[in-house]
Residue, then its C-alpha position, 0 to 999 in steps of 0.5 A: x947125190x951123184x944120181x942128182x948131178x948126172x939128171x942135172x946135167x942132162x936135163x932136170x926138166x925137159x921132154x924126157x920128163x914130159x914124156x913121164x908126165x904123160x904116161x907116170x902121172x897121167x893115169x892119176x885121173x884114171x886112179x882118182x876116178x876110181x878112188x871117188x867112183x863111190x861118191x857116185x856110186x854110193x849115193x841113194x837116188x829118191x825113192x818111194x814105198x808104192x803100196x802093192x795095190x797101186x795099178x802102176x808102180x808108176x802111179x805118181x799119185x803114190x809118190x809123194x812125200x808121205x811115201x818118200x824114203x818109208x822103209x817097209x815095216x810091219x804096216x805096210x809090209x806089202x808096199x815095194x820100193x820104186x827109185x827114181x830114174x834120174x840115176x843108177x847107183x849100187x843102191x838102187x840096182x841092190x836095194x840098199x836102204x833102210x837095213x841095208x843102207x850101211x852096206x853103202x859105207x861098207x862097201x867104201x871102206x873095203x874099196x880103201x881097205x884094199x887100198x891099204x892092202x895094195x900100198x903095202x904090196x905096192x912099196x915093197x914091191x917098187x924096191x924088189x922088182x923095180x918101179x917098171x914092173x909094178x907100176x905097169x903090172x898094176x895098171x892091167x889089173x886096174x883096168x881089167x878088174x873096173x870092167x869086171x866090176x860092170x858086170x857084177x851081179x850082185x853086191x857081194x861080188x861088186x864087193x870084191x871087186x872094189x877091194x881089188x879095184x882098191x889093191x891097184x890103185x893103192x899100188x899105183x899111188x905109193x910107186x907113180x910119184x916116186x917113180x916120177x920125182x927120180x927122174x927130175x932135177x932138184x929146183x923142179x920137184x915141186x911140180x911133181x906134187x904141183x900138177x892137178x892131174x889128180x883133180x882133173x880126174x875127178x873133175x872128168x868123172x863127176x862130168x862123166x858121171x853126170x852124162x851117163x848117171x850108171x855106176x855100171x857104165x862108169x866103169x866100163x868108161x873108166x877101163x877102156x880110158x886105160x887103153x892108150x897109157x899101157x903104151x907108156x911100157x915101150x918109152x918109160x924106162x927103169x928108174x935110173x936110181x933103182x937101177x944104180x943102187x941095184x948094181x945094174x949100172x950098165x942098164x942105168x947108163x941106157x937110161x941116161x943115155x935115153x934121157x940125154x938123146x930125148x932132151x938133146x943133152x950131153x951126159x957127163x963122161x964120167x956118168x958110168x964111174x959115178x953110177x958105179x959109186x953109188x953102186x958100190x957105197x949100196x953094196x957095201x951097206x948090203x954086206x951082211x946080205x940083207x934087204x931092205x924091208x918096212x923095218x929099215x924105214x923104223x931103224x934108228x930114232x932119227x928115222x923113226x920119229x919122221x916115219x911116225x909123224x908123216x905116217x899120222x899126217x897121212x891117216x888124217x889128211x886121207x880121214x879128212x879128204x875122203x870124208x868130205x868127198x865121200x860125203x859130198x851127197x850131204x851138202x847142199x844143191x846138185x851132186x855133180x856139181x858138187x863132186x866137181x867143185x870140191x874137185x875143181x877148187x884145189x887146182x888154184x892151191x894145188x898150183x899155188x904149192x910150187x911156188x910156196x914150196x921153194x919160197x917158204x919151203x915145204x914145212x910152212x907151205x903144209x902149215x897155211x894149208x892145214x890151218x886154212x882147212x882148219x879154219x874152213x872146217x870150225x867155219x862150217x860148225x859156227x855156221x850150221x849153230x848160228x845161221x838159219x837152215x833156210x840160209x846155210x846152204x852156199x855158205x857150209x858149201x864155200x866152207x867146206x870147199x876151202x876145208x878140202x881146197x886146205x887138205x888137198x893143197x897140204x897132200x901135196x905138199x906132204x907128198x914131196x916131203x915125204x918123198x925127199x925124207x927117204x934115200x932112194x933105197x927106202x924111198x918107196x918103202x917110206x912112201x909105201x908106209x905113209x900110204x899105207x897110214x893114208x887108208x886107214x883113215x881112208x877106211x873110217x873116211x865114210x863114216x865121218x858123215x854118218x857120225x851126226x845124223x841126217x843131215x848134221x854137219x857139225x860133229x863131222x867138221x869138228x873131227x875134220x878141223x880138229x884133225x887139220x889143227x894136228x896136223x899143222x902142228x906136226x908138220x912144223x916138228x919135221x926136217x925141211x927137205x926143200x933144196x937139199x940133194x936126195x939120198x941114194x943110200x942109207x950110208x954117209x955121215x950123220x951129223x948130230x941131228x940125225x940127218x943122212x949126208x952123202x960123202x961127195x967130194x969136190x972133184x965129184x962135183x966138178x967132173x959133173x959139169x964137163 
C-alpha cells in the first residue's frame, strides 16, 4: 500500500504514464500481429489438380470445379496442384492439403505451445531479473526470430520457429501488463485493460495482410515495426514496486524521482523511509531465505481456489478467443475483412470495461461479457439448424462477432483482476500462471473448427457457449478487487476470508499527502 500512496502523490496518470503506454503497450500490436499471423498464414488459397497432360498449368479450361481442391489419388495420380495467386500462405508455398492439410493446425498449436512455454520462463523471470530486463530481452528476439522465419525453407523450420515466435510473445504478454499497472495510480488501472492497443494490432495486420497477401512479407513488416519500440530501454524504468520489495530502495527513489519530474509533481518527503517499510516487511518474510516460485501463488487455500479458478477462466477465454479467430477462414465472405471485424468489434466493449469496471466492479462487468459471448455463441447454432444455408451467412457472422466481442471484453476484465489478486512479489508469477493456463486452451484453439467438418459451425459454437456459460459462473465466485490497494507483499493481516491486508497506520497515510 505505501508503494499506492507515493505513485498517488506524484501522479497516478500523467505524462510518465503516457510514456509507458507508448513503449509497454504499445508492442501489444506487434505481440497480436504475431499471435494471429496463422489466421492468414494458415489459410489454403483455391487451388486445382491440372492433370500432367494440360499444355499450361495455366490452362483455366482445367480449372474449374471438377478439378477444384481434387486431392491426387491412385486415378489420377499424374495430375499436379496448381494455387491460385490471390495469396501466398504456408500451404501454398509447402503444399499442405489433402494428407498434410493438418499440418496447418499443427503448425498453430506449436506457435501456442511456445506460448505456454514463454509464459512459464516470462513470470518467473519478471520476479528474479526485473520486468526491464525481460520485458526488453524479449522484444529482440520477437523481432529477430519474425525475420527469420521469412526466410524458412521449409515447413519443418518454419515450424520452429513460430514455437520461438510463440516463446517471446508469451514472455511478453504475462510482464507488459503487469509492468504497466505498477506504475499507475489506483481509480485509473482500468484503462490498462481499457485501451485497444491489442485490437489495432490485428486490425493493422489484417490491413497489411490484405495489401501484401506473403506470409513471408508479413514477417518481415512485422520485424522491422519493432525497430522504433527498443528505444523505450532508454526512458522506461524498473518497476518501482519491484525494486522496493527487492531492497534497492535507493534505485526506487530515481524512479520516483523520474515519475515526479516528467509528470511535474512533488514527491512526498517521506518517499524513501516508506520504500524502506515495504523493503523491510519483504525482508522479514525472506528470513528463511526462500524465493518466491509458482508454489507460493498455490500456499494456503485462500489463495489457491483463486489461482484455480482464474487459471480455468484464462484456458477457456484463450479456447474460445483464438478458436473464432483462427477459424475466421470458415465463415463467410472476405478473409480480411473478416479478420478486421472480428478485431474491430471488441473496441466499443473494450472501452466500454473502463467504465463498467469502476461502476459495477470487475466480477459483474466479466459476467455480461461472458453471458453476451454466451448468447452470441448458442445464436450461431439455432441459426445454422433453422435458417436457410442461402440465408445464414451475415447473420453467424454478426453472432459470432458478439461471441468474440464477449470474450475479448471479459479478457480484459480478467486481466486486471487477476492483476489486483496477487501482491506484487507473486504478481507476475499469478499472472505468469493464468497465462500459462491461457495456451493450453490456446494449444486446442485450432482444432475447435475442425471438430464439425467443412464447413459445420454448430459443434464448435456449442463448445464455445458452453465454455462462456462456466465461466460467468465462476467469475461471480471470486473476490472484487475493484477499488482496493495492491499489495506489496504476502505479509499483513488475514481476516476470516483469507483476503491479505497491509498493516498501515494513519501517520503513514497522512505523512503522504504533504
Amino acid at each position: 500500500m505505501h508503494t499506492d500512496d507515493i505513485i498517488e502523490a506524484v501522479g497516478g496518470m500523467s505524462r510518465f504514464q503516457i510514456l509507458m503506454v507508448v513503449f509497454i503497450f504499445g508492442p501489444k500490436m506487434l505481440m497480436a500481429w504475431g499471435m494471429l499471423m496463422m489466421s492468414f498464414a494458415g489459410t489454403t488459397p483455391d487451388w486445382w489438380c491440372v492433370p500432367a497432360t494440360a499444355a499450361s498449368v495455366d490452362e483455366t479450361d482445367y480449372m474449374n470445379n471438377v478439378t477444384l481442391k481434387l486431392c491426387p489419388t491412385s486415378d489420377n495420380i499424374t495430375c499436379q496442384v496448381v494455387f491460385s495467386q490471390d495469396k501466398n500462405t504456408v500451404a501454398s508455398e509447402w503444399d499442405l492439403i489433402c494428407d498434410q492439410n493438418i499440418l496447418k493446425s499443427i503448425i498453430t498449436s506449436v506457435q501456442m505451445a511456445g506460448v505456454f512455454f514463454g509464459a512459464l520462463f516470462g513470470g518467473q523471470s519478471a520476479d528474479v531479473l526485473g520486468r526491464k530486463w525481460t520485458y526488453f530481452i524479449s522484444l529482440v528476439l520477437q523481432s529477430g526470430f519474425n525475420l527469420v522465419a521469412a526466410f524458412s525453407v521449409n515447413w519443418q523450420m518454419f515450424t520452429a520457429l513460430r514455437f520461438l515466435i510463440g516463446m517471446t510473445i508469451g514472455s511478453l504478454l504475462v510482464v507488459s501488463y503487469p509492468y504497466f499497472m505498477e506504475f499507475i495510480g489506483r481509480k485509473w488501472r482500468p484503462i490498462a485493460s481499457a485501451m485497444p492497443v491489442w485490437v489495432t494490432g490485428v486490425c493493422v495486420f489484417a490491413l497489411s495482410s490484405w495489401l501484401r497477401p506473403d506470409w513471408s512479407d508479413q514477417h518481415i513488416i512485422a520485424a522491422a515495426l519493432h525497430l522504433p519500440f527498443f528505444a523505450g530501454w532508454f526512458f522506461v524504468p524498473e518497476s518501482l514496486r519491484w525494486l522496493a520489495v527487492k531492497g534497492r530502495t535507493d534505485e526506487a527513489e530515481k524512479v520516483v524521482d523520474q515519475m515526479s519530474r516528467y509528470n511535474k509533481r512533488q514527491k512526498p518527503t517521506n518517499t524513501l523511509q516508506l520504500l524502506k517499510q515495504v523493503a523491510e516487511e519483504e525482508q522479514k518474510l525472506r528470513a528463511s531465505g526462500s524465493r518466491y516460485t509458482y508454489l507460493d501463488i498455490y500456499r494456503g487455500w485462500s489463495i489457491c481456489w483463486k489461482s484455480l479458478i482464474i487459471q480455468f477462466i484464462w484456458m477457456c477465454m484463450s479456447l474460445v478467443y483464438y478458436g473464432i479467430s483462427f477459424g475466421a477462414g470458415k465463415l463467410a465472405g472476405n478473409l480480411y475483412l473478416n479478420i478486421f471485424l472480428l478485431a474491430v468489434v471488441e473496441v466499443p466493449a473494450t472501452v466500454m470495461t473502463f467504465f463498467m469496471n469502476n461502476k459495477f466492479g470487475r466480477r459483474w462487468t466479466a459476467f455480461i461479457f461472458f453471458a453476451a459471448a454466451t448468447v452470441g455463441s448458442f445464436g450461431v447454432c439455432i441459426v445454422a439448424r433453422t435458417v436457410a444455408k442461402d440465408d445464414q451467412g451475415i447473420i453467424i457472422n454478426v453472432l459470432a462477432m458478439v461471441a468474440k466481442l464477449g470474450v475479448g471484453a471479459a479478457w480484459c476484465v480478467l486481466q486486471l483482476l487477476s492483476s489486483e489478486t496477487y501482491p506484487t512479489v507473486t504478481r507476475n508469477l499469478g499472472y505468469g500462471a493464468a497465462n500459462t493456463a491461457a495456451r493450453i486452451g490456446g494449444i486446442l484453439a485450432p482444432y475447435i473448427f475442425a471438430t464439425g467438418g467443412d464447413g459445420d459451425v454448430v459443434v464448435p459454437f456449442v463448445i464455445v457457449g458452453s465454455t462462456m456459460a462456466a465461466c460467468g459462473v465462476l467469475s461471480l465466485i471470486l473476490k472484487e478487487t475493484g477499488g482496493k490497494p495492491l499489495a506489496d507483499t504476502l505479509g499483513g493481516q488475514v481476516n476470516s476470508c483469507g483476503d491479505v491486508q497491509m498493516v498501515v497506520t494513519a501517520a503513514d497515510v497522512e505523512k503522504t499527502k504533504l
